[in-house]
Structures are given as structure tokens and as C-alpha cells.
C-alpha positions as CSV (number, residue, x, y, z in Angstrom):
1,X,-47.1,-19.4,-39.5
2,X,-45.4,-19.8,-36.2
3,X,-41.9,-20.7,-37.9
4,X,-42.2,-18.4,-40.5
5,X,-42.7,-15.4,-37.9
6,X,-39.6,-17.1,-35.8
7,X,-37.3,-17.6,-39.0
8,X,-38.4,-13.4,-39.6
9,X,-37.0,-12.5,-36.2
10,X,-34.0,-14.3,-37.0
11,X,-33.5,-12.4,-39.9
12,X,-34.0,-9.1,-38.0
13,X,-31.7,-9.6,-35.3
14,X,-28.8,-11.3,-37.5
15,X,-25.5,-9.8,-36.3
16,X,-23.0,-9.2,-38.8
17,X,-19.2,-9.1,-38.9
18,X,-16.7,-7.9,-41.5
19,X,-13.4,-9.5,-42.7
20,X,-11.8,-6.9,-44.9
21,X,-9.4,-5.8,-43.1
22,X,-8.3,-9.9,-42.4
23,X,-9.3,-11.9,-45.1
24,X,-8.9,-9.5,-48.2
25,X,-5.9,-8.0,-46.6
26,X,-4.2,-10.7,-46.9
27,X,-4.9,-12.3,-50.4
28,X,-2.3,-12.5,-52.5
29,X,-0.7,-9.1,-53.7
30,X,-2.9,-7.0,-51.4
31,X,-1.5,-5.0,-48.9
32,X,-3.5,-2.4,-47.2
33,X,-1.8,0.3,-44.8
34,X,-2.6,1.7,-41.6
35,X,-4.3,4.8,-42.9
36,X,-6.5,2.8,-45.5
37,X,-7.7,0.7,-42.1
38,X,-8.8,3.4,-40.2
39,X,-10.9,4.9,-43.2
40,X,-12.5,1.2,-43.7
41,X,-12.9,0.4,-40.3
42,X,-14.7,3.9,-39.6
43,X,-17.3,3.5,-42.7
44,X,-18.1,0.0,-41.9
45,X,-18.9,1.4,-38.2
46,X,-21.0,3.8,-39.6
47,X,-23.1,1.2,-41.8
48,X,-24.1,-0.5,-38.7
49,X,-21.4,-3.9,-38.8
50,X,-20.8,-4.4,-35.3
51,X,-17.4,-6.3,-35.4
52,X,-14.3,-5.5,-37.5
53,X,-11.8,-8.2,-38.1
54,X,-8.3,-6.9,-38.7
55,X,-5.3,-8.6,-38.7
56,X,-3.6,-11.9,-37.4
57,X,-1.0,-12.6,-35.2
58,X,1.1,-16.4,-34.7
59,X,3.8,-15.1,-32.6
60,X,5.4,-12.3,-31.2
61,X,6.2,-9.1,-33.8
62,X,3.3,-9.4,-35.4
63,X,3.4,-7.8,-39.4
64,X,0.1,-7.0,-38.6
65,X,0.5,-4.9,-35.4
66,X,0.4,-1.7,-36.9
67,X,-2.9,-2.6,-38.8
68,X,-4.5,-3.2,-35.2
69,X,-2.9,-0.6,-33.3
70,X,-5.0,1.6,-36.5
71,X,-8.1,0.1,-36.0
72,X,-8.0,0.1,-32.8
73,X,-7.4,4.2,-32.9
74,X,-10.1,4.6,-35.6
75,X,-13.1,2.3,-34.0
76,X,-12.1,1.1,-30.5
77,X,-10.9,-2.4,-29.3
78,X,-13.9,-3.5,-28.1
79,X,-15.3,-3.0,-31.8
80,X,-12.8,-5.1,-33.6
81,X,-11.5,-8.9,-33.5
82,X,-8.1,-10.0,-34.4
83,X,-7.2,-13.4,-35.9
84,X,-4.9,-15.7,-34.0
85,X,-3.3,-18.9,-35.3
86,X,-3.6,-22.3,-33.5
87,X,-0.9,-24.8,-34.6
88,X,0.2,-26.2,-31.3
89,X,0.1,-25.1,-27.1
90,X,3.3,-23.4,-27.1
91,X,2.3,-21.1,-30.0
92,X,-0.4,-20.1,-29.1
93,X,0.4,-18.6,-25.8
94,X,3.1,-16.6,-27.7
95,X,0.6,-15.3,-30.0
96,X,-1.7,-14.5,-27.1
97,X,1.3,-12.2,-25.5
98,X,1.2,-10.7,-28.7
99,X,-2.8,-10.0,-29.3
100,X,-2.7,-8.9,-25.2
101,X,0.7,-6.1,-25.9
102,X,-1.7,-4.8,-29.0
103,X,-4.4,-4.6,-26.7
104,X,-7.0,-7.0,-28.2
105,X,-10.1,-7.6,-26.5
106,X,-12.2,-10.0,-29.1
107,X,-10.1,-13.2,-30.8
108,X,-11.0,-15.3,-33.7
109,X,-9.0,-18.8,-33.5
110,X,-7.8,-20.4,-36.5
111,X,-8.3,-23.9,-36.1
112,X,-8.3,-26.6,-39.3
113,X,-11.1,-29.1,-38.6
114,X,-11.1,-31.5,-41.9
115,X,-8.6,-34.0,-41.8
116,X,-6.7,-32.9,-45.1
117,X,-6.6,-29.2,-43.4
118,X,-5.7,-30.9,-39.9
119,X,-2.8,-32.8,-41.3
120,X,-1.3,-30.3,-43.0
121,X,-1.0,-27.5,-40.3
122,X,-1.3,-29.4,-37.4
123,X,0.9,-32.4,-38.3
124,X,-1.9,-34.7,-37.0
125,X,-5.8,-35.5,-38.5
126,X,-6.3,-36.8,-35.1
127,X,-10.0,-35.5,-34.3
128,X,-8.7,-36.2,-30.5
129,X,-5.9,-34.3,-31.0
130,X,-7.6,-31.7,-32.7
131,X,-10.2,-31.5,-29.8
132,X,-7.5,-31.3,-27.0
133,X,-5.6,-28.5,-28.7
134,X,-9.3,-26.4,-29.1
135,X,-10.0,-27.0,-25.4
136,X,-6.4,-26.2,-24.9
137,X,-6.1,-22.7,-26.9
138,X,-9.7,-21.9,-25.7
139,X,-8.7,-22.0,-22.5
140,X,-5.3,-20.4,-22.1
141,X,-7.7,-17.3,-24.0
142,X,-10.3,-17.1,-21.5
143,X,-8.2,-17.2,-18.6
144,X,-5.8,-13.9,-20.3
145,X,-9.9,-12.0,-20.4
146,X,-10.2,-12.6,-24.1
147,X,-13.8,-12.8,-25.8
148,X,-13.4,-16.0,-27.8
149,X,-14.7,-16.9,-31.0
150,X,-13.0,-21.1,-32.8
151,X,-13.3,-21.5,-36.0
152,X,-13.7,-24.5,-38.3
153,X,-11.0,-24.0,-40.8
154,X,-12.5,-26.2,-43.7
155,X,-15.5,-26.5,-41.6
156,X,-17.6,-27.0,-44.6
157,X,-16.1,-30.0,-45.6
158,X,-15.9,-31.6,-42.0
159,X,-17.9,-34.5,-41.5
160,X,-20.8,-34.3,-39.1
161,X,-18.9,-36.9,-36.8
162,X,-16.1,-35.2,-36.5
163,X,-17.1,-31.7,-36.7
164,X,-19.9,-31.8,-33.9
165,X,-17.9,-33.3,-30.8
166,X,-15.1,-30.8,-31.6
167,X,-17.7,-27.8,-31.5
168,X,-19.1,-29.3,-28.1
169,X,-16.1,-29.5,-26.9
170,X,-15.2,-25.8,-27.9
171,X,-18.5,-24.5,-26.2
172,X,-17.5,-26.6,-22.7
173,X,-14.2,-25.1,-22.6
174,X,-16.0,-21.6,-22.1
175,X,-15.9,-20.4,-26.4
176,X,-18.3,-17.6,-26.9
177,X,-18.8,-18.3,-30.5
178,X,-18.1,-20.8,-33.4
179,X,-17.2,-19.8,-36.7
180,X,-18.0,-21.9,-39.6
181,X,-15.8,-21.2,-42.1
182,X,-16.6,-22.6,-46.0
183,X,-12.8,-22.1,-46.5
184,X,-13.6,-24.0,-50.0
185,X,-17.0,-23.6,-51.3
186,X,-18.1,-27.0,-51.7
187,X,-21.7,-26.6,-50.4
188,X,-25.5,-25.7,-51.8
189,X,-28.0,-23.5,-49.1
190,X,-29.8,-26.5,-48.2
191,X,-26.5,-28.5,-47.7
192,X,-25.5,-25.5,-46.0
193,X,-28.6,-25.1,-43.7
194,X,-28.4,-29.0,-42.6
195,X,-24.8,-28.2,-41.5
196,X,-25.6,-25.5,-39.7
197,X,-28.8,-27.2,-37.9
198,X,-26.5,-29.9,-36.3
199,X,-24.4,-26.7,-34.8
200,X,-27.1,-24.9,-33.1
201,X,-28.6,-27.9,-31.4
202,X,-25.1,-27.7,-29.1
203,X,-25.7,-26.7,-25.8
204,X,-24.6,-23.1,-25.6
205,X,-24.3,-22.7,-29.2
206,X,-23.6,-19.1,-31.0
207,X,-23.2,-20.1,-34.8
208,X,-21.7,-17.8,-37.4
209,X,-20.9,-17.8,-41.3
210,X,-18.1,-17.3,-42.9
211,X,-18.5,-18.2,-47.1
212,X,-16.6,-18.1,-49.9
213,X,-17.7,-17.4,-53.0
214,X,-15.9,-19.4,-56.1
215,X,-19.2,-20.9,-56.8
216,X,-21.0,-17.9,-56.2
217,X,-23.3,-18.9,-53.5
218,X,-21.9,-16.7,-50.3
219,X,-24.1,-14.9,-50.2
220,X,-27.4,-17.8,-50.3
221,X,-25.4,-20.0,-48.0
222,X,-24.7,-17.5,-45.7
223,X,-28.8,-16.7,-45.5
224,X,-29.5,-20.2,-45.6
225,X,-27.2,-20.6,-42.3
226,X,-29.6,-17.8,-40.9
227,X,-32.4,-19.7,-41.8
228,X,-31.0,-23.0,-39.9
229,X,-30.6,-20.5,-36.7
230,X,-26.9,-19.0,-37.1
231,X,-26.7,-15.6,-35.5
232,X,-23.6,-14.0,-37.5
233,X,-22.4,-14.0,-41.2
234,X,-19.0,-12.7,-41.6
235,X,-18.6,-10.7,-45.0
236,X,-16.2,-8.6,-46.8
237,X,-16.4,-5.4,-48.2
238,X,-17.3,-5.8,-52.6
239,X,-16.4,-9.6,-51.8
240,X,-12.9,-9.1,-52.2
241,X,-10.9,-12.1,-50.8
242,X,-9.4,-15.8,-51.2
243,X,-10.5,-18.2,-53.5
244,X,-13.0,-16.8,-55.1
245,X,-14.1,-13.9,-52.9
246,X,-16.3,-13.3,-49.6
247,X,-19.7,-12.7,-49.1
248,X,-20.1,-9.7,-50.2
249,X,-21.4,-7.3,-48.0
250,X,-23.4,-4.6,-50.2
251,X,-25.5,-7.3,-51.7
252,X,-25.6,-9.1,-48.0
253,X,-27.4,-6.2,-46.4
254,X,-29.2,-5.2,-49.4
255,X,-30.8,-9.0,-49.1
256,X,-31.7,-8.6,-45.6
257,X,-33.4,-5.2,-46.4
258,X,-35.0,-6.5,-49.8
259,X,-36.5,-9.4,-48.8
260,X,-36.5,-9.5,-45.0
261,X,-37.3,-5.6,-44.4
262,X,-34.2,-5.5,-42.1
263,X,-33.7,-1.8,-42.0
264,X,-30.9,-1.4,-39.3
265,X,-28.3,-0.8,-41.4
266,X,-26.8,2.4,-42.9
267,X,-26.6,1.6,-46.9
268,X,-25.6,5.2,-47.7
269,X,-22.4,4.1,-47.1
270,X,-22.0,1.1,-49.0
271,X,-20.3,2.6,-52.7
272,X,-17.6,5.1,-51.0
273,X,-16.2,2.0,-48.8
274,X,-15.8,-0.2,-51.8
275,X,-14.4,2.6,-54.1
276,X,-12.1,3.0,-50.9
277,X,-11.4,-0.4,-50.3
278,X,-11.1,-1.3,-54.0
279,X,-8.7,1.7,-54.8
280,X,-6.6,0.9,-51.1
281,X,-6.3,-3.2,-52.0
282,X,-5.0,-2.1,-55.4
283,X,-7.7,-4.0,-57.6
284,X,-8.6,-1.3,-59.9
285,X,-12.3,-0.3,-59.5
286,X,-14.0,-3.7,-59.5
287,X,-13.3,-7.2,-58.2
288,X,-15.2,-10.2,-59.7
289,X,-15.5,-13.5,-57.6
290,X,-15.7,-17.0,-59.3
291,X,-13.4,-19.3,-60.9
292,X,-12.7,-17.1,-64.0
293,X,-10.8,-13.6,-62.5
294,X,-7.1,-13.6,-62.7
295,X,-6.6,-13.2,-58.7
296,X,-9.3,-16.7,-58.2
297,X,-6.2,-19.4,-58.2
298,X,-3.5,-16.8,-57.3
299,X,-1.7,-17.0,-53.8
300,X,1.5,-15.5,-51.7
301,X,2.0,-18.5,-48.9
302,X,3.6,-21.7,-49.7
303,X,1.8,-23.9,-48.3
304,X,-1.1,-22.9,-50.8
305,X,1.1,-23.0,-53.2
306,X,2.4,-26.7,-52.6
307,X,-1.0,-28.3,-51.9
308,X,-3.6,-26.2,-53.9
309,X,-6.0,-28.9,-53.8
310,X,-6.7,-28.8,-50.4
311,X,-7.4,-24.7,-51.0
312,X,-9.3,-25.3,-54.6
313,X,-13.2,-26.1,-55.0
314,X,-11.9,-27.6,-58.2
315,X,-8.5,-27.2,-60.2
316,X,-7.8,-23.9,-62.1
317,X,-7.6,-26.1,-65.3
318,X,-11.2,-27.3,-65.3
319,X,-12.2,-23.6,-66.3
320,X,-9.1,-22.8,-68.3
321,X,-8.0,-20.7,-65.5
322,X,-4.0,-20.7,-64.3
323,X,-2.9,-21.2,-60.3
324,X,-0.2,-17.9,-60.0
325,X,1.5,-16.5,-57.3
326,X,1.7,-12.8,-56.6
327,X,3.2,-11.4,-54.3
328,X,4.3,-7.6,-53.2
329,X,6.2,-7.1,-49.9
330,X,5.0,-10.4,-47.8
331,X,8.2,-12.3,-49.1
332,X,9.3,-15.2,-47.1
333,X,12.1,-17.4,-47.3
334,X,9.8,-20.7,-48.1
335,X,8.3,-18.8,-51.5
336,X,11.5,-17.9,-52.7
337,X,12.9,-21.8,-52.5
338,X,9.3,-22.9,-54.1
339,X,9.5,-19.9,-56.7
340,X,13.0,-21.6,-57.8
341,X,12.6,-25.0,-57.3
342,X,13.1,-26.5,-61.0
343,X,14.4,-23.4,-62.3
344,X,17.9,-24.1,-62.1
345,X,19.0,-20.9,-60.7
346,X,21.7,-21.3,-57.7
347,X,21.3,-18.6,-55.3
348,X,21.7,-18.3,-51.7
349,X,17.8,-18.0,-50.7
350,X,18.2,-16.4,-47.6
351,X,20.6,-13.4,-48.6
352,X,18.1,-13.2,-51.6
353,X,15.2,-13.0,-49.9
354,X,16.7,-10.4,-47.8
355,X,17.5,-8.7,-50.7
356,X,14.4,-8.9,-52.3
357,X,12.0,-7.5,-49.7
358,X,14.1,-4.6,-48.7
359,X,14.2,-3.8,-53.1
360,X,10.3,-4.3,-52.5
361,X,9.8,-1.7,-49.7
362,X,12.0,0.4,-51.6
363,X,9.6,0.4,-54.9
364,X,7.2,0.7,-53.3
365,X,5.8,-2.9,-53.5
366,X,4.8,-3.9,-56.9
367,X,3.5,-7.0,-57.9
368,X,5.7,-10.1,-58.2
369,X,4.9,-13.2,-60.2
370,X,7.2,-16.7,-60.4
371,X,8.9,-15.5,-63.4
372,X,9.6,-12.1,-61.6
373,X,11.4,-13.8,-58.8
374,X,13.4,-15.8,-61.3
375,X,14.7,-12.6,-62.7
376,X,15.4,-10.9,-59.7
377,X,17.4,-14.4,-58.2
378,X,19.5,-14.5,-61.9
379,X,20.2,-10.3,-61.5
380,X,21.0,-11.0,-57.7
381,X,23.5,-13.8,-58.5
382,X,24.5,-11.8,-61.5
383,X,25.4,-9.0,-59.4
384,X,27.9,-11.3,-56.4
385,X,29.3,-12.6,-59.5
386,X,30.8,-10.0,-60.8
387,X,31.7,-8.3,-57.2
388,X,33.9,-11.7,-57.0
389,X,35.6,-11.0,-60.3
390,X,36.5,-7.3,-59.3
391,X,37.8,-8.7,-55.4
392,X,39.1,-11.4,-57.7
393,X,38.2,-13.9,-54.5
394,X,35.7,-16.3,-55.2
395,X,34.6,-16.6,-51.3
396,X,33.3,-13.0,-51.4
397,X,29.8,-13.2,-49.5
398,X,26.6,-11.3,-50.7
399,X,26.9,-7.8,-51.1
400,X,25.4,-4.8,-49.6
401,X,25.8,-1.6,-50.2
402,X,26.6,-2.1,-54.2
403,X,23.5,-4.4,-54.8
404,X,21.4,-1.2,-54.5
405,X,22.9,-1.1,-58.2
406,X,20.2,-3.5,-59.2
407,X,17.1,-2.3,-60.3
């Protein structure tokens, strides 16, 4: 009786978080503005989430800086968290500038713990390595004032061994929270639960959740990290997100209220802010999670796109699904080259991609596939070409002015 009445309490006093404004604002083709933020920040206020995460910044000129500076306006710093990278020391004292000009209080670090993740961003799987750089960031942060919460980037599918000492040594370089992040589902709630119970027996240890949801168990796994003594779950509003979705935070509180009886949280709210955030992220006026929706296997950064295993629960095939990119205004030089690579098409990529984001801002961002970039690199070339026939000089370099002709 004595653990039930304890596991109760943990239930009541769960914090929770929100990544909307983060994690579904950045999945491919979404791209939420500063006014949409400050109506989504202010209504998940009002339903009682006490941390907003909005944003990330790597380095200095953040895209995101105007989606900050909004929530910041709308809720106050001190009620939302910004996302900073971690991919080596130098970085991430550049991004820390940045998060300290917008005026952030609360940090979330980005830090990939597997191996696979660790080698791929961080150049090394080193657990070591990966240790000293955590002790490293964590550090710098504290002594700039910053309330610090590390993540584990593909925490779920770091092993015990490897996963524990860098959490320890997280906490004893002065972290104020850990974040485990199930970057790809891969766990059941009682898997879940024993990963978390290793985490709270650190010294010093503040645990939260952060699930996705391809296989459609956010929101148990998230409970069942409760259960195993976390103290946050980070959601999203209607589940919207990466691979699969979030936790979705209308059927997250109505859980804790259903079957716990936790009635600290405003639900009234709960339909406007996904109509809002549904209509604002452009997804029509429903998003589905799983392995089945068209947006599941779809992504905008090229390292995703290179090495979807590392990102995929399972391959897009197994359920006669497609991996997509879509992209609106977030163009980069890197997508363009793997959007071409194997098609043939010559182009310069850096005049195109130039090109092609100030054509997107102009249209007001609509939604790009491969095969749309294709076209626009054969229209683009199309266009110098015959700009060098009418010089009649065959070094003419990109236009300017006359490739507004291209629609």
C-alpha cells in the first residue's frame, strides 16, 4: 500500500514540459512564425505546462531568434527553454553568446549518447569523449547563469554502461536536469521503466521524458518513466513531431486526470491550441502519428536524409511507407547537392540554393519535394543558359535581376 500511495504522489506532482514550439517546429515542411508562437505559448501557459521549449540555436544568428524573442514577449523567459546544440567546445560557447543576446534563462543541451548517434555528429563514439564534452558544455553554461537541462540524444537505445556514467557525470558537473530522449521509439513501458530506474538512483538525479511515438507508445512510456520515479515528460501539442510524433499532450493530461485524478491542469484549453497549432504548422486539421502518415519517414536535414537508419524505428518499406523530403524555406546548401546527387543535373549549388530560398520567401514557402528541387535546378540552369546565348559569352555568371523571370 505504501508504494502504491508513493507511486500516487508521483503522479500528482509530475511536472510537464512542451516541445511544440521545438520539436514540431522543426519537422520537415513546418514552419511556424512569430505570431503563431506567441498564441501557442500563451494557451499552453494557461493549461498549466510550466516550461515552453522554443527554438534552437548552434551558433551565432540564430534562424530561430525571432521565435524566442516571441515567446519570450508572450510568456516570459523564465517560462520557456531553448535548445542548444553540442557538437564540440568551441561551438558551444558560440551558441551560448547567442542563447545569452536572446536573453535565455533555461537551456536544453543536445547531446547524442548511442554510439551510432555519437559518431555521426560528434565525429567520435568515444563514451570518454562524449563525457568530457558533457562536463565541458555543462560547465561553460552554469558559469554564463544558465539553468541546465543534457539530454540523451538516442538515449533510449544507449546501453546501461555507457549511458549511466555519462549521466553521473552530467549531474557532477552541476546539470539541473537530464533529459531522456527516445529519439527512436525502440522501447516497451516496462523496458522503459527499467531505463529510467537506473537514472534516478544517480545522486542528484532530476529525470525527464521525452517519447516518440512511431510505435504509438509515448504516451505509456512516458507514464511508465513516471512510474520508475521521473519527474518531467516532455510533450507536444496533438503529437505533432519527428518520426512518428510526440507524446501527445491532450491525451497526456487527460491520463493523468483519468486514471490518476491529477486535476491541476486547465483542459478547457486543450482543442483551440491544437486547431491553432494544427492550422499554424500547416497540417490541415489532424496529424496522425505511426509508421503509416505521409509526413512519418519525411525529413528537411541531410544528415537524416543520408543515414535514415540511425533516425528510423524500422525502414519505411517494412510498412509500404516512402522516406521523402519536404522542405519549405529551411533550404541549405547540403540538401540541394543530396536532392541532385544522381540526377544528372549540373548546376552551381550555391548560386542555386541562393536562388531557391529567396523564390521560397517570395511564394510564400510552399512545400518542396526531391523532384521539385530537380525542376527548379533544370529551370535555374535553363534560365543562365539562355542569358549566355543573348551576352553570346559563355563565362556569364548566374543572373540576378532577370531570374525573377522564373516562376
Amino acid at each position: 500500500m505504501a508504494e502504491t500511495e508513493s507511486v500516487a504522489r508521483r503522479f500528482r506532482a509530475v511536472h510537464l514540459s512542451d516541445a511544440t514550439l521545438r520539436d514540431s517546429a522543426h519537422m520537415a515542411g513546418v514552419e511556424l512564425k512569430p505570431a503563431d508562437v506567441a498564441v501557442i505559448a500563451t494557451l499552453l501557459v494557461r493549461t498549466g505546462i510550466e516550461l515552453v521549449e522554443v527554438g534552437m540555436v548552434s551558433g551565432p544568428d540564430s534562424k530561430d531568434a525571432e521565435l524566442v524573442l516571441a515567446a519570450h514577449e508572450a510568456i516570459g523567459p523564465e517560462r520557456s527553454m531553448t535548445l542548444v546544440m553540442v557538437r564540440d567546445r568551441r561551438q558551444v560557447a558560440t551558441a551560448l553568446d547567442e542563447a545569452r543576446r536572446l536573453g535565455v534563462r533555461h537551456i536544453m543541451y543536445s547531446i547524442p549518447t548511442s554510439e551510432w548517434h555519437a559518431r555521426l555528429k560528434l565525429g567520435s563514439p568515444s563514451a570518454q569523449y562524449l563525457q568530457a564534452l558533457a562536463r565541458s558544455a555543462i560547465s561553460q553554461a552554469k558559469d554564463r547563469g544558465f539553468h541546465v537541462t543534457f539530454s540523451g540524444e538516442d538515449g533510449a537505445r544507449t546501453p546501461r554502461e555507457r549511458l549511466v556514467p555519462y549521466v553521473t557525470a552530467g549531474f557532477a558537473a552541476g546539470a539541473d536536469r537530464f533529459r531522456l530522449a527516445e529519439t527512436v521509439a525502440s522501447l516497451s513501458p516496462w523496458q522503459m521503466e527499467a531505463k529510467i530506474a537506473d537514472l534516478v538512483e544517480i545522486d542528484g538525479a532530476e529525470i525527464e521524458i521525452h517519447s516518440h511515438n512511431m510505435l504509438g507508445m509515448a504516451v505509456a512510456n512516458s507514464l511508465a518513466a513516471v512510474r520508475a520515479g521521473a519527474r518531467w515528460i516532455s510533450a507536444t501539442v496533438g503529437g505533432i513531431g519527428e518520426r512518428g510524433g510526440n507524446a501527445p499532450l491532450a491525451e497526456l493530461l487527460t491520463s493523468l486526470r483519468v486514471i490518476h485524478g491529477d486535476t491541476r491542469f486547465d483542459l478547457g484549453h486543450l482543442t483551440e491550441l491544437s486547431r491553432v497549432t494544427l492550422a499554424a504548422a500547416g497540417l490541415g486539421e489532424a496529424f496522425g502519428s505511426g509508421p503509416t502518415t505521409e509526413h512519418s519517414f519525411a525529413y528537411e536535414l541531410p544528415g537524416q536524409l543520408s543515414h535514415p537508419d540511425a533516425y528510423e524505428t524500422l525502414p519505411a518499406e517494412v510498412v509500404g511507407n516512402a522516406r521523402a523530403l519536404r522542405v519549405r524555406t529551411r533550404i541549405s546548401r547540403p540538401l540541394v547537392e543530396w536532392a541532385l546527387a544522381g540526377s544528372g543535373i549540373g548546376v552551381d549549388t550555391a548560386a542555386f540554393t541562393s536562388w531557391l530560398v529567396a523564390r521560397q520567401r517570395r511564394e510564400g514557402g510552399p512545400l518542396l519535394d526531391r523532384d521539385d528541387i530537380q525542376k527548379a535546378a533544370i529551370d535555374f540552369q535553363a534560365a543562365i543558359d539562355f542569358q549566355s546565348a543573348q551576352l553570346g559569352s559563355a563565362e556569364s555568371t548566374a543572373p540576378t535581376t532577370n531570374l525573377e523571370l522564373i516562376k
